[in-house]
N, C-alpha and C positions, 0 to 999 in steps of 0.2 A: 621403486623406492620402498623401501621398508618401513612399515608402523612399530618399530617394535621399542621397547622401553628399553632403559641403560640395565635393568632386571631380568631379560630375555624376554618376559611376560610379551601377550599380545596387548598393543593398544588398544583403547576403546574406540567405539565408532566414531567419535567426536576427532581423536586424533587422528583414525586413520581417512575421514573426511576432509579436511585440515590438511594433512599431506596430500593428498591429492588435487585437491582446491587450490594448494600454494605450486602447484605447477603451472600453471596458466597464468601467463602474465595477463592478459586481456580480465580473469576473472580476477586479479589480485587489483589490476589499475580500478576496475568499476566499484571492489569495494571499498577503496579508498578516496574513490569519488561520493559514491554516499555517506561517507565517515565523514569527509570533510560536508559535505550539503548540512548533516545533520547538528553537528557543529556548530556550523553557522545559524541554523536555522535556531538553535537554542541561546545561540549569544544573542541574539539577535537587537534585545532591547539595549545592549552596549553596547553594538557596532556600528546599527547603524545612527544616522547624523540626527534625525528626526523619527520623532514618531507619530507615523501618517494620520491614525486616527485622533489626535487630541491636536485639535482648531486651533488652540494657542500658540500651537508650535507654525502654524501656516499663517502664511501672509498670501492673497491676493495680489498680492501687487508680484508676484514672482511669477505666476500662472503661464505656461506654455514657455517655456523658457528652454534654450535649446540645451543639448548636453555640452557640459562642462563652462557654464555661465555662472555668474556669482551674482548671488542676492544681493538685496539692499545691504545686508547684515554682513557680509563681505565672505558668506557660506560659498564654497564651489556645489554646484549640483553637477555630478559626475554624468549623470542621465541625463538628465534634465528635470522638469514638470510635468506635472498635468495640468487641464485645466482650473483646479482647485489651488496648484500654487503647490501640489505635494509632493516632496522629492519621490523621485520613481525608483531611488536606488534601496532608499529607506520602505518604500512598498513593498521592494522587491524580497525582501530581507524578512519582513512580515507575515510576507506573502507565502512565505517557505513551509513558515509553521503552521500555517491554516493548512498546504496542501498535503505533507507530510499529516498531519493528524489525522485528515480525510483519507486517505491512502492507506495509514497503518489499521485503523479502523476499519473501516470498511474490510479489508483486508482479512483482517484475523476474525474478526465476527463473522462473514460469507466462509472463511474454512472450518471454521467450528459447526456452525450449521451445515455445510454442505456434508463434512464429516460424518456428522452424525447421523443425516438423511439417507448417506452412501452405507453406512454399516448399522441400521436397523433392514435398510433392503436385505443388504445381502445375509444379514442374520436369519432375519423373518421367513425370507423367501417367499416361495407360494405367489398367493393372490396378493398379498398387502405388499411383495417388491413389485411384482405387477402394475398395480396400482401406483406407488411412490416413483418407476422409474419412466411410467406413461406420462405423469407431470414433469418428469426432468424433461423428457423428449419434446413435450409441446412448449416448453421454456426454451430450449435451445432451438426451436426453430425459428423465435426470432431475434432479429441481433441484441445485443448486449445491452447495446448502444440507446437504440429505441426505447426498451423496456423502462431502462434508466431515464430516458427526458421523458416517457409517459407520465411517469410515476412524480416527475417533478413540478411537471407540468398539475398533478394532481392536490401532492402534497405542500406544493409552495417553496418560501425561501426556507432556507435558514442549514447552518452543517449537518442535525442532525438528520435532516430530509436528505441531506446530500447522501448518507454514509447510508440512511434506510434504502436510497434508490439503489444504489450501488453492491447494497450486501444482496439485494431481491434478485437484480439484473447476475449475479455473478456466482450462487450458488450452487448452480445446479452442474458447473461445471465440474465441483471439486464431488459433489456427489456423485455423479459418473465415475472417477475416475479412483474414488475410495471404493464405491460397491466393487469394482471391478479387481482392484486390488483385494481387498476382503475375499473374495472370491476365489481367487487365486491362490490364498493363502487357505481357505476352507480347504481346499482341496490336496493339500500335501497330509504328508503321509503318518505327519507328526501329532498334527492335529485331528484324525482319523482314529489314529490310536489312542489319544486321550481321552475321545468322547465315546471309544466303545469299553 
Protein backbone atom coordinates (compact mmCIF):
# COMPACT_ATOMS: atom_id res chain seq x y z
CA UNK A 1 0.00 0.00 0.00
CA UNK A 2 1.25 3.36 -0.69
CA UNK A 3 1.93 6.41 1.90
CA UNK A 4 1.76 8.90 -0.49
CA UNK A 5 -0.31 12.26 -0.21
CA UNK A 6 -3.09 13.37 -2.79
CA UNK A 7 0.35 15.95 -3.66
CA UNK A 8 2.53 13.13 -4.81
CA UNK A 9 4.76 14.12 -1.81
CA UNK A 10 6.05 11.25 0.38
CA UNK A 11 4.12 10.78 3.68
CA UNK A 12 5.59 11.36 6.91
CA UNK A 13 6.51 8.51 9.30
CA UNK A 14 3.51 8.95 11.25
CA UNK A 15 1.30 8.24 8.26
CA UNK A 16 3.26 5.80 6.78
CA UNK A 17 3.17 3.96 10.26
CA UNK A 18 -0.61 4.43 10.42
CA UNK A 19 -0.91 2.53 6.99
CA UNK A 20 0.69 -0.03 7.98
CA UNK A 21 -0.63 -0.51 11.51
CA UNK A 22 -4.24 -0.07 9.88
CA UNK A 23 -3.46 -3.46 8.01
CA UNK A 24 -3.86 -5.74 10.83
CA UNK A 25 -6.93 -6.31 11.95
CA UNK A 26 -5.77 -8.09 15.33
CA UNK A 27 -3.52 -4.69 15.77
CA UNK A 28 -6.60 -2.22 14.92
CA UNK A 29 -9.30 -4.69 17.25
CA UNK A 30 -6.56 -4.22 20.48
CA UNK A 31 -6.33 -0.63 19.80
CA UNK A 32 -9.70 -0.08 20.05
CA UNK A 33 -10.00 -2.21 22.90
CA UNK A 34 -7.79 0.16 24.85
CA UNK A 35 -9.59 3.22 23.45
CA UNK A 36 -12.57 2.04 24.60
CA UNK A 37 -10.72 0.76 28.51
CA UNK A 38 -9.45 4.28 28.53
CA UNK A 39 -12.81 5.76 28.12
CA UNK A 40 -14.30 4.17 30.54
CA UNK A 41 -11.66 4.33 32.81
CA UNK A 42 -12.16 8.20 32.51
CA UNK A 43 -16.00 8.34 32.75
CA UNK A 44 -15.68 6.48 35.29
CA UNK A 45 -17.20 8.77 38.18
CA UNK A 46 -20.57 8.73 35.75
CA UNK A 47 -20.84 5.39 34.88
CA UNK A 48 -20.46 3.80 37.42
CA UNK A 49 -23.57 3.12 40.19
CA UNK A 50 -21.48 4.04 43.31
CA UNK A 51 -18.59 5.30 44.33
CA UNK A 52 -16.57 2.48 46.23
CA UNK A 53 -14.52 4.77 48.23
CA UNK A 54 -17.10 7.28 50.01
CA UNK A 55 -18.92 5.09 53.04
CA UNK A 56 -22.10 6.99 52.51
CA UNK A 57 -22.67 5.47 49.30
CA UNK A 58 -22.31 1.72 51.20
CA UNK A 59 -24.61 0.08 53.38
CA UNK A 60 -23.50 -3.04 55.27
CA UNK A 61 -26.52 -4.66 55.09
CA UNK A 62 -25.72 -5.39 51.08
CA UNK A 63 -22.21 -7.07 51.97
CA UNK A 64 -21.39 -10.36 49.99
CA UNK A 65 -24.27 -10.29 47.91
CA UNK A 66 -24.26 -12.36 44.85
CA UNK A 67 -24.19 -10.91 41.30
CA UNK A 68 -27.17 -9.48 39.92
CA UNK A 69 -29.02 -9.14 43.49
CA UNK A 70 -30.80 -5.75 44.48
CA UNK A 71 -30.23 -3.89 47.45
CA UNK A 72 -32.31 -2.71 50.11
CA UNK A 73 -32.48 0.51 47.90
CA UNK A 74 -33.81 -1.53 45.03
CA UNK A 75 -29.93 -0.93 43.23
CA UNK A 76 -29.16 -4.25 40.87
CA UNK A 77 -25.42 -5.11 41.71
CA UNK A 78 -24.52 -6.59 38.39
CA UNK A 79 -21.25 -8.27 40.21
CA UNK A 80 -22.20 -8.39 43.10
CA UNK A 81 -20.33 -7.31 46.67
CA UNK A 82 -17.81 -7.47 48.79
CA UNK A 83 -17.67 -7.98 51.99
CA UNK A 84 -17.92 -4.15 52.79
CA UNK A 85 -21.32 -3.92 50.87
CA UNK A 86 -19.23 -2.26 47.79
CA UNK A 87 -20.52 -2.73 44.46
CA UNK A 88 -17.69 -4.72 42.53
CA UNK A 89 -18.71 -3.42 39.20
CA UNK A 90 -18.31 0.37 40.50
CA UNK A 91 -14.74 -1.01 41.91
CA UNK A 92 -14.12 -2.31 38.93
CA UNK A 93 -14.66 0.93 37.00
CA UNK A 94 -12.23 2.80 39.61
CA UNK A 95 -10.09 0.30 39.56
CA UNK A 96 -9.23 1.07 35.70
CA UNK A 97 -8.00 4.35 36.55
CA UNK A 98 -5.56 3.61 39.39
CA UNK A 99 -4.16 0.71 37.09
CA UNK A 100 -4.01 2.55 33.88
CA UNK A 101 -2.13 5.66 35.73
CA UNK A 102 0.20 3.05 37.26
CA UNK A 103 1.06 1.43 33.98
CA UNK A 104 1.20 4.86 31.87
CA UNK A 105 3.56 6.04 34.49
CA UNK A 106 5.63 3.70 35.23
CA UNK A 107 5.92 3.15 31.72
CA UNK A 108 6.96 6.43 30.26
CA UNK A 109 9.28 7.38 33.30
CA UNK A 110 11.44 3.62 33.05
CA UNK A 111 11.76 4.75 28.99
CA UNK A 112 12.95 8.05 29.68
CA UNK A 113 15.46 6.83 32.05
CA UNK A 114 16.38 3.65 30.43
CA UNK A 115 16.73 6.06 27.19
CA UNK A 116 19.00 7.96 28.46
CA UNK A 117 21.03 5.39 30.40
CA UNK A 118 21.27 3.49 26.82
CA UNK A 119 22.43 6.63 24.88
CA UNK A 120 25.00 8.29 27.42
CA UNK A 121 26.51 4.34 27.15
CA UNK A 122 26.64 4.23 23.88
CA UNK A 123 27.81 8.00 23.40
CA UNK A 124 30.49 7.80 26.27
CA UNK A 125 31.82 4.52 25.39
CA UNK A 126 35.02 3.33 26.78
CA UNK A 127 35.13 2.56 30.49
CA UNK A 128 31.84 4.64 31.76
CA UNK A 129 29.54 2.29 28.90
CA UNK A 130 31.54 -0.50 30.66
CA UNK A 131 30.66 0.34 33.67
CA UNK A 132 26.64 1.59 32.97
CA UNK A 133 26.14 -1.61 30.89
CA UNK A 134 27.80 -4.00 33.72
CA UNK A 135 24.76 -2.52 36.06
CA UNK A 136 22.21 -3.19 33.29
CA UNK A 137 23.63 -6.86 33.09
CA UNK A 138 23.47 -7.51 36.98
CA UNK A 139 19.78 -5.91 36.78
CA UNK A 140 18.62 -8.16 34.33
CA UNK A 141 19.62 -11.12 35.85
CA UNK A 142 17.21 -11.08 38.02
CA UNK A 143 13.50 -11.11 37.30
CA UNK A 144 11.58 -8.09 36.92
CA UNK A 145 9.17 -9.33 38.95
CA UNK A 146 11.42 -9.90 42.20
CA UNK A 147 13.12 -6.78 41.98
CA UNK A 148 9.62 -5.09 41.95
CA UNK A 149 8.02 -6.90 45.21
CA UNK A 150 11.79 -6.33 46.79
CA UNK A 151 11.65 -2.87 46.53
CA UNK A 152 7.88 -2.81 47.76
CA UNK A 153 8.32 -4.84 50.32
CA UNK A 154 11.01 -2.12 51.15
CA UNK A 155 9.40 1.11 50.26
CA UNK A 156 5.79 0.27 51.58
CA UNK A 157 2.24 1.18 50.25
CA UNK A 158 1.14 3.70 48.42
CA UNK A 159 1.12 4.28 43.97
CA UNK A 160 3.92 6.23 44.01
CA UNK A 161 6.10 3.24 45.50
CA UNK A 162 4.25 1.26 43.11
CA UNK A 163 5.34 3.22 39.83
CA UNK A 164 9.19 3.74 41.74
CA UNK A 165 9.23 -0.16 42.09
CA UNK A 166 8.18 -0.70 38.65
CA UNK A 167 10.22 2.15 36.79
CA UNK A 168 13.66 0.45 38.98
CA UNK A 169 12.53 -3.22 38.18
CA UNK A 170 11.93 -2.30 34.22
CA UNK A 171 14.79 0.16 33.11
CA UNK A 172 17.31 -1.39 32.28
CA UNK A 173 15.64 -3.28 29.57
CA UNK A 174 14.92 -0.21 27.46
CA UNK A 175 18.54 0.63 28.17
CA UNK A 176 19.82 -2.30 26.45
CA UNK A 177 17.94 -2.03 23.74
CA UNK A 178 18.62 1.95 23.06
CA UNK A 179 22.52 1.58 23.62
CA UNK A 180 22.30 -1.01 21.08
CA UNK A 181 20.32 0.91 18.85
CA UNK A 182 22.52 4.03 19.39
CA UNK A 183 25.14 1.96 18.22
CA UNK A 184 24.01 0.82 15.20
CA UNK A 185 23.26 4.09 14.25
CA UNK A 186 26.95 5.45 15.30
CA UNK A 187 28.17 3.28 13.02
CA UNK A 188 26.59 4.29 9.47
CA UNK A 189 28.12 6.16 7.29
CA UNK A 190 26.21 9.38 7.50
CA UNK A 191 26.98 9.88 10.89
CA UNK A 192 30.89 9.04 10.26
CA UNK A 193 30.89 11.78 7.81
CA UNK A 194 29.50 14.42 9.96
CA UNK A 195 31.64 13.94 12.83
CA UNK A 196 34.96 13.96 10.63
Amino acid sequence: MSADTSLGKEAGPLARFWSEYSESRLAVAGLCMLLFIIVIALLAPWIAPQNPYDLGQVSIMDARMAPGSESFDGYTFWLGTDGAGRDLFSAILYGLRISLLVGVASGVIALTVGMVVGLVAAYAGGRTETIIMRIVDIQLSFPAILIALMLLAILGKGIDKIVIALVVAQWAYYARTVRGSALVERRKEYVEAASS
